[in-house]
C-alpha positions as CSV (number, residue, x, y, z in Angstrom):
1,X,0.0,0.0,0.0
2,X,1.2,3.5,-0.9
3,X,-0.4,6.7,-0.1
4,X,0.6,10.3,-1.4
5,X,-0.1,13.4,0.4
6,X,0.1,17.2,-0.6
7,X,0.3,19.7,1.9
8,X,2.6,21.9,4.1
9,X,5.5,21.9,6.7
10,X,5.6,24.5,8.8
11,X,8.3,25.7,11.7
12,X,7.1,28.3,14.1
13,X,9.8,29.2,16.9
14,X,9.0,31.5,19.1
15,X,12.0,31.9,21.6
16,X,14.8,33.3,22.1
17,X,13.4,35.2,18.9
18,X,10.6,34.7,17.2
19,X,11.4,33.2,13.1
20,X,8.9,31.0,10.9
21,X,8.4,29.5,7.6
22,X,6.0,27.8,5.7
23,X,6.2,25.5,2.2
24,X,4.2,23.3,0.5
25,X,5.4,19.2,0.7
26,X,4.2,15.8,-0.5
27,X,4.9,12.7,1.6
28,X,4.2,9.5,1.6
29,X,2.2,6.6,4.0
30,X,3.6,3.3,3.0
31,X,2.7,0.0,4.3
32,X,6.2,-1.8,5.0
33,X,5.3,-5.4,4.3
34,X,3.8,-5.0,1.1
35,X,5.8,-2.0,-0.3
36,X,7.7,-4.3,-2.3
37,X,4.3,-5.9,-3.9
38,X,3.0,-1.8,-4.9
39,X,2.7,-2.2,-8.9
40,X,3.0,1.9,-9.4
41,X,5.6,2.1,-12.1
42,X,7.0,5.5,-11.1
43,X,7.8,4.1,-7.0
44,X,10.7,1.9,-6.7
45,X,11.8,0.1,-3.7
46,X,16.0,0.0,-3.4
47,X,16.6,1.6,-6.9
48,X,16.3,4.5,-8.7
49,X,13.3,6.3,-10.5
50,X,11.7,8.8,-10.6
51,X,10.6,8.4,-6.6
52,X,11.9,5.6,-4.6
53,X,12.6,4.3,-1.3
54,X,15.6,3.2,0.0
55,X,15.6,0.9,3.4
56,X,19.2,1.7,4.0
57,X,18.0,5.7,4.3
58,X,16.2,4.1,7.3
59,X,16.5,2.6,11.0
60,X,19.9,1.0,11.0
61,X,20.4,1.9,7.8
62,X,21.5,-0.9,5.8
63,X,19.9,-2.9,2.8
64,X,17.0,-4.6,4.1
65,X,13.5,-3.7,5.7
66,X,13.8,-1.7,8.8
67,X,11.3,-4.0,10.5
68,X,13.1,-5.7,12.6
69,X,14.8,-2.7,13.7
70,X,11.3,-0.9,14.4
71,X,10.5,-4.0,16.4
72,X,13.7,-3.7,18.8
73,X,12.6,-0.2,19.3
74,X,9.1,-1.1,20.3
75,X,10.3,-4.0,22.4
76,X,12.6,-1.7,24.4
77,X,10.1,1.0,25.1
78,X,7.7,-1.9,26.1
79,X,5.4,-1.9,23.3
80,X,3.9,-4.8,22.5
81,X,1.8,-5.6,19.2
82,X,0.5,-9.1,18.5
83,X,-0.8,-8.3,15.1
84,X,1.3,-5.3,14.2
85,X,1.0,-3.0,10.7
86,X,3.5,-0.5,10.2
87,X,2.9,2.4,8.3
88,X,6.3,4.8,7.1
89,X,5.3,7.9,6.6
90,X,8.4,9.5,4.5
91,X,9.7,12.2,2.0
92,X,10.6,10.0,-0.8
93,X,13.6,10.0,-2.6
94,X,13.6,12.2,-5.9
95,X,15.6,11.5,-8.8
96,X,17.9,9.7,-5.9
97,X,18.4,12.0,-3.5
98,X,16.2,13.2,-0.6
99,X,16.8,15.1,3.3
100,X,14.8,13.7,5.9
101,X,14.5,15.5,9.3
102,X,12.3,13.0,10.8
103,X,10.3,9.8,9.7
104,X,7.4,8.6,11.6
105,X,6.4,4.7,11.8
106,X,3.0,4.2,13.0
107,X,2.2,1.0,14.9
108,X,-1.1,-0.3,14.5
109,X,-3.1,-3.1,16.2
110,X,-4.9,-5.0,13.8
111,X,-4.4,-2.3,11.2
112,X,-6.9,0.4,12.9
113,X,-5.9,0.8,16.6
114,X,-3.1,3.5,16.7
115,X,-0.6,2.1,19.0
116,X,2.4,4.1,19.2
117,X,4.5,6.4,16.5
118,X,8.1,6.0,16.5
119,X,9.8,9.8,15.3
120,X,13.7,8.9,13.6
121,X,15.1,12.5,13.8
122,X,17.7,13.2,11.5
123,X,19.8,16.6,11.2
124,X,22.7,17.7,9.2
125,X,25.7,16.4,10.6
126,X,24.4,13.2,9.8
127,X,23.1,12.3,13.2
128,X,19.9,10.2,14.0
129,X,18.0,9.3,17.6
130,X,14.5,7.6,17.9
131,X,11.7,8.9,20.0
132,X,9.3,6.4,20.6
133,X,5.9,8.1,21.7
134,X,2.8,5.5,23.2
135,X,-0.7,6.4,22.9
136,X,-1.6,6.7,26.3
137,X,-5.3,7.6,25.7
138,X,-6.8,4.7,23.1
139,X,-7.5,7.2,20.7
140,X,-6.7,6.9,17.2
141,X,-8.3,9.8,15.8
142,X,-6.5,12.2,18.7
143,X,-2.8,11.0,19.4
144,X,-0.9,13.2,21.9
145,X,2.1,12.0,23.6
146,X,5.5,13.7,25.2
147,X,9.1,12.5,25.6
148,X,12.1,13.7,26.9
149,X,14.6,15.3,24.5
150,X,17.9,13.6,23.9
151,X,19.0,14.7,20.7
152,X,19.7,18.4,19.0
153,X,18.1,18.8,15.9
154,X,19.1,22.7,15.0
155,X,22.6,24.0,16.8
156,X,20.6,26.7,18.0
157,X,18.7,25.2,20.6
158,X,19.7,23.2,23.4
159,X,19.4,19.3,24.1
160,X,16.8,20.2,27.4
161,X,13.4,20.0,26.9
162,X,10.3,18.1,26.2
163,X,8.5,16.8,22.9
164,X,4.8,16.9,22.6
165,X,3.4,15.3,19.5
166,X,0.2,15.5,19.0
167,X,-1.7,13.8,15.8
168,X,-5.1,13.7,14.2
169,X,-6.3,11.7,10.7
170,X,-9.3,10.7,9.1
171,X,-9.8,9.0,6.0
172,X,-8.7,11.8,3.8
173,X,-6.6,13.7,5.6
174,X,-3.6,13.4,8.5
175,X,-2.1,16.3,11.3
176,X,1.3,16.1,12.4
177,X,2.1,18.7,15.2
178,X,5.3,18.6,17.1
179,X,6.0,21.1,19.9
180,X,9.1,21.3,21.8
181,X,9.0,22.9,25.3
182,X,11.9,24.1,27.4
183,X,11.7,25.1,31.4
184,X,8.0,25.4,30.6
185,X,8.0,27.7,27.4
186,X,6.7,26.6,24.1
187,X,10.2,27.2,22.0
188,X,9.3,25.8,18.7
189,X,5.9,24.3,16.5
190,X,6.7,22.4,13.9
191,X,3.4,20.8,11.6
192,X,3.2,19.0,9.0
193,X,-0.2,17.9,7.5
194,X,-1.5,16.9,4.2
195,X,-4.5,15.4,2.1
196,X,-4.5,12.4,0.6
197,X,-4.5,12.7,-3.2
198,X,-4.7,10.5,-6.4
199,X,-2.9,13.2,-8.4
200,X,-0.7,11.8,-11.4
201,X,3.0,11.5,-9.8
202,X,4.0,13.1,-13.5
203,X,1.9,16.3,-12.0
204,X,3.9,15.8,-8.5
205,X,7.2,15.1,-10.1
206,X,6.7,19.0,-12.0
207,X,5.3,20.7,-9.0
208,X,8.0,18.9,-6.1
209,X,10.8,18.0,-8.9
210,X,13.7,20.4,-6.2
211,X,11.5,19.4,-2.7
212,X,14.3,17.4,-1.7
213,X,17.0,20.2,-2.3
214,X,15.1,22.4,-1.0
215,X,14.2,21.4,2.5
216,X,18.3,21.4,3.0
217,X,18.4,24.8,1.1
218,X,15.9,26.1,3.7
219,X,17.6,24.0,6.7
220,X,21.0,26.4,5.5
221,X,19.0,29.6,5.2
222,X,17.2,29.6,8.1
223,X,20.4,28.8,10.1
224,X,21.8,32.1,8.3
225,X,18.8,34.1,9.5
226,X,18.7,32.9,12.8
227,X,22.8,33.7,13.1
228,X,21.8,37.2,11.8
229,X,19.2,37.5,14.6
230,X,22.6,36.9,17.3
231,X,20.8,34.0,18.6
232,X,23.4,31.9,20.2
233,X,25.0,28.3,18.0
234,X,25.1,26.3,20.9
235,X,26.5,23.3,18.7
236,X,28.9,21.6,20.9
237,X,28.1,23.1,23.9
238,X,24.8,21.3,24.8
């Protein structure tokens, strides 16, 4: 199963100096089971086209599905699925090459019961930590869970804090909102949300063809602006 999204990231911070962007995205929500069975001719699994997937982008990246991998992260946050699905939802690759801040895995029970969503974080000097984050409340339909922050994703923030992700889907559309809180002030709200579409992936390749190149282009910038702002690169010093 493959499902493609349009819709829009967004990065709000608010302290030490308020900055925010906005752009238009398209992800995907891939079943990682039957991925390899998908008979879309423009979707490749482990080789190039014109959008593919690569498992070794992904958990401990190396050549093979990351299930097992997603599995030994469950298992050690004691999350326990007897009939699991797995759903990857991802910026694909385009024309080979793609940045991915984060990927989310959601865990399902019996493929509707929203279990938990595993966040790999990613930044740009090619570091990666998992956040595993259990839905405490039996909701599917409203997911909202917080973990402790290990990791720094942008230099200019420090490694304290706490992440709150909250999400919200139906069968057309999904909400991704992550909000990170430090000595109890709201920092930074990131979203990400899209609708499902069954637009041509010709149309997708025109409109997204530089997505990829952008997102690090705009990682770069944003850096610059925040530098100009004197806000402190704390990279190093965490």
């Amino acid at each position: 199963m493959i499902e493609v999204f349009i819709g829009k990231l967004s990065h709000i911070r608010l302290l030490p100096k308020a900055n925010s962007f906005k752009f238009p995205v398209f992800y995907l929500r891939v079943n990682i089971d039957n991925f390899d069975k998908s008979q879309n001719r423009m979707i490749s699994l482990n080789k190039f086209n014109l959008f593919s997937i690569y498992w070794s982008d992904y958990g401990f990246r190396k050549n093979e599905n990351p299930k097992k991998w997603l599995e030994g992260v469950l298992e050690k946050n004691q999350v326990f699925i007897k009939k699991p699905t797995y759903i990857l939802q991802t910026f694909p690759r385009i024309l080979g090459y793609v940045f991915n801040p984060v990927n989310f895995w959601f865990c399902y029970e019996h493929n509707d019961q929203l279990i938990a969503i595993v966040a790999q974080v990613n930044n740009t000097f090619n570091e990666s930590h998992t956040y595993c984050f259990k839905n405490t409340n039996n909701k599917n339909l409203n997911f909202s869970s917080t973990q402790i922050k290990k990791f720094s994703v942008s230099p200019f923030f420090k490694t304290d804090g706490l992440y709150n992700i909250q999400f919200h889907q139906n069968n057309k559309r999904n909400f991704l909102k992550i909000i990170y809180l430090c000595e109890n002030q709201t920092m930074l709200i990131a979203k990400i949300f899209g609708k499902k579409t069954h637009t041509p992936l010709i149309k997708i390749l025109i409109l997204f063809l530089f997505q990829s190149i952008n997102n690090t282009f705009k990682i770069y910038f944003e850096a610059l602006v925040l530098y100009s702002k004197k806000i402190k690169y704390l990279r190093g010093k965490n």
